[in-house]
C-alpha positions as CSV (number, residue, x, y, z in Angstrom):
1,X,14.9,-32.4,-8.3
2,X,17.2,-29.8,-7.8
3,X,17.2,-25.9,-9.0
4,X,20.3,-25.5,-12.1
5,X,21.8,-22.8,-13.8
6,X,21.4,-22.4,-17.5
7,X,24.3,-20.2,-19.4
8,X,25.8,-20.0,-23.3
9,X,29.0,-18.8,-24.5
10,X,29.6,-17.9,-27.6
11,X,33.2,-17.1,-29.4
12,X,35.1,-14.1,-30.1
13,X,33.6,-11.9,-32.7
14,X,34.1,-8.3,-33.9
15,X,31.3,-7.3,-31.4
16,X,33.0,-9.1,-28.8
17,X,36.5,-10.1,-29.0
18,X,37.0,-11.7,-26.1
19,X,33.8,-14.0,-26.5
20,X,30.2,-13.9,-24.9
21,X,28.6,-15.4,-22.1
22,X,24.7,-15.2,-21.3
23,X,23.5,-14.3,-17.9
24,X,22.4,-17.1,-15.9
25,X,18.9,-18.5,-15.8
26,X,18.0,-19.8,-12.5
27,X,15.3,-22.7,-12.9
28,X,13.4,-25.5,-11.4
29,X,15.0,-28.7,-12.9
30,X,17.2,-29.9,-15.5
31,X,14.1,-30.5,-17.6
32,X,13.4,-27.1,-17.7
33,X,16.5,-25.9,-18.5
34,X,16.8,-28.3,-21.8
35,X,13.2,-26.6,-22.5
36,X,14.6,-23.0,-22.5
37,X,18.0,-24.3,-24.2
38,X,15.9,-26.1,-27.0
39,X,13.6,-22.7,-27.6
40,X,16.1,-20.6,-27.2
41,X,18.5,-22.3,-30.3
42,X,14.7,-22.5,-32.2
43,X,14.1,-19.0,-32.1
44,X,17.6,-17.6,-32.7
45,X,17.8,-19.6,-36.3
46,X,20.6,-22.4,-37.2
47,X,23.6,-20.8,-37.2
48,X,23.2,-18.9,-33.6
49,X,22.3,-22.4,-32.2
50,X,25.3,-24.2,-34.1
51,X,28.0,-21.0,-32.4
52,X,26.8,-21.7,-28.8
53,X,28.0,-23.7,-26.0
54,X,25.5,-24.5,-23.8
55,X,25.9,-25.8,-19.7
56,X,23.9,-26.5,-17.4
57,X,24.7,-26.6,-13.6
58,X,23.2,-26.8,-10.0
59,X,22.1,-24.3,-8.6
60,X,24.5,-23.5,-5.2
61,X,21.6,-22.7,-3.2
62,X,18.2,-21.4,-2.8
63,X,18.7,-17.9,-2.8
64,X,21.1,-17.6,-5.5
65,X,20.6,-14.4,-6.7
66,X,20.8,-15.3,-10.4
67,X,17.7,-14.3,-12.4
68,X,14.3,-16.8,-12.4
């Protein structure tokens, strides 16, 4: 299995007019990611989870430089 990003967006709000992404998590699989996704959307209550778009991609390479 391949290494994949994990990011969220969220819309423009007051805070942030022009919208929100996350940084990217860097992690072993796909798997994983859906793990972090799925805890991440628990812990931040409904309506957090129900503002975000979620992606998942591959990882360009092994070094990436995005945070693990």
């Amino acid at each position: 299995m391949s290494r994949v990003h994990l990011t969220y967006a969220e819309p423009a709000t007051l805070a942030h007019p022009g919208g929100w992404t996350s940084p990217a998590h860097c992690l072993e699989n796909r798997e994983a990611a859906e793990r972090l996704r799925d805890a991440t959307n628990l812990l931040s209550g409904r309506n957090a989870a129900a503002r975000r778009t979620w992606r998942i991609v591959d990882c360009p390479g092994g070094n990436c430089g995005v945070r693990r």
